[in-house]
C-alpha positions in Angstrom: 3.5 -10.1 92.2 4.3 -6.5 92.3 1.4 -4.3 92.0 2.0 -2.8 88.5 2.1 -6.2 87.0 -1.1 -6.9 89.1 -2.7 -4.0 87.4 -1.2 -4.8 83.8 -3.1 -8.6 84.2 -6.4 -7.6 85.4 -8.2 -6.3 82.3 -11.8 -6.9 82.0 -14.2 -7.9 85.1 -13.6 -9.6 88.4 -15.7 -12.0 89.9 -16.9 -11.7 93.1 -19.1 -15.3 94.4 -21.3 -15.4 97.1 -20.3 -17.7 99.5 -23.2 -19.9 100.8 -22.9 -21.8 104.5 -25.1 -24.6 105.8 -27.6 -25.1 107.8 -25.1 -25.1 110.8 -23.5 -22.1 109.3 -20.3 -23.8 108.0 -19.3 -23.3 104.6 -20.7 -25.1 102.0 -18.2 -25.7 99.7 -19.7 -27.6 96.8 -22.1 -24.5 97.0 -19.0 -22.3 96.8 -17.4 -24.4 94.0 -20.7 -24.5 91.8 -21.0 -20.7 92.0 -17.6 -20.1 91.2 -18.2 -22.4 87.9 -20.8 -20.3 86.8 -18.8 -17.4 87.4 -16.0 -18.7 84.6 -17.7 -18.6 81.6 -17.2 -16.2 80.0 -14.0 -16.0 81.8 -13.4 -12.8 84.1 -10.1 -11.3 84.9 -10.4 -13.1 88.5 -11.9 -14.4 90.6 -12.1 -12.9 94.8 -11.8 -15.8 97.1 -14.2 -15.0 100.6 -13.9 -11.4 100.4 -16.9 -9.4 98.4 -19.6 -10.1 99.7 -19.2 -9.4 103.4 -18.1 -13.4 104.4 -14.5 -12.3 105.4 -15.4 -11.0 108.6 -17.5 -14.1 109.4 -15.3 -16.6 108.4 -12.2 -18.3 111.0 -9.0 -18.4 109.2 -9.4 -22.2 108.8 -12.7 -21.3 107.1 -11.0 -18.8 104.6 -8.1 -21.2 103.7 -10.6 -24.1 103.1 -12.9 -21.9 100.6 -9.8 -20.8 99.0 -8.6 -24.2 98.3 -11.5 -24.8 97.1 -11.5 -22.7 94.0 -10.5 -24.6 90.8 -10.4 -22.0 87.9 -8.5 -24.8 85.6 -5.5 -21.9 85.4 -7.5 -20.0 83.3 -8.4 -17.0 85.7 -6.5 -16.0 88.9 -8.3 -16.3 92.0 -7.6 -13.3 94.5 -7.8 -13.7 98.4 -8.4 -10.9 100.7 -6.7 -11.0 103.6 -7.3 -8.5 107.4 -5.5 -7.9 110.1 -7.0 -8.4 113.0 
């Protein structure tokens, strides 16, 4: 998506969860999935997979892809990953 369009689609706010890890510092992802439910009603814009709360730079790539697989916004927001180069 070009960036114009980007801009054009996001109107109104965009969700940032938090993402909570175990015990042993994995990610919890029924944690992560029951925050991100909260977060959908009322509906934001999107919704910013492991990147605004300061987990990006903690988390291995694996770790990124599985919280962002994890999202399930029914198709009714757009879920947004941040990505670094390293």
């Amino acid at each position: 998506m070009h960036r114009d369009d980007l801009r054009s689609t996001l109107t109104g706010a965009i969700a940032f969860p938090v993402t909570p890890f175990n015990p042993d510092l994995s990610v919890n992802i029924e944690g992560l999935r029951a925050n991100v439910r909260f977060l959908l009603n009322p509906a934001p814009a999107a919704v910013v997979a492991a990147g605004g709360t300061g987990e990006l730079y903690s988390l291995a790539p694996g770790e990124h892809t599985i919280s962002l697989r994890s999202f399930d916004s029914s198709g009714n927001v757009g879920t947004l990953s941040v990505t670094v180069r390293r």
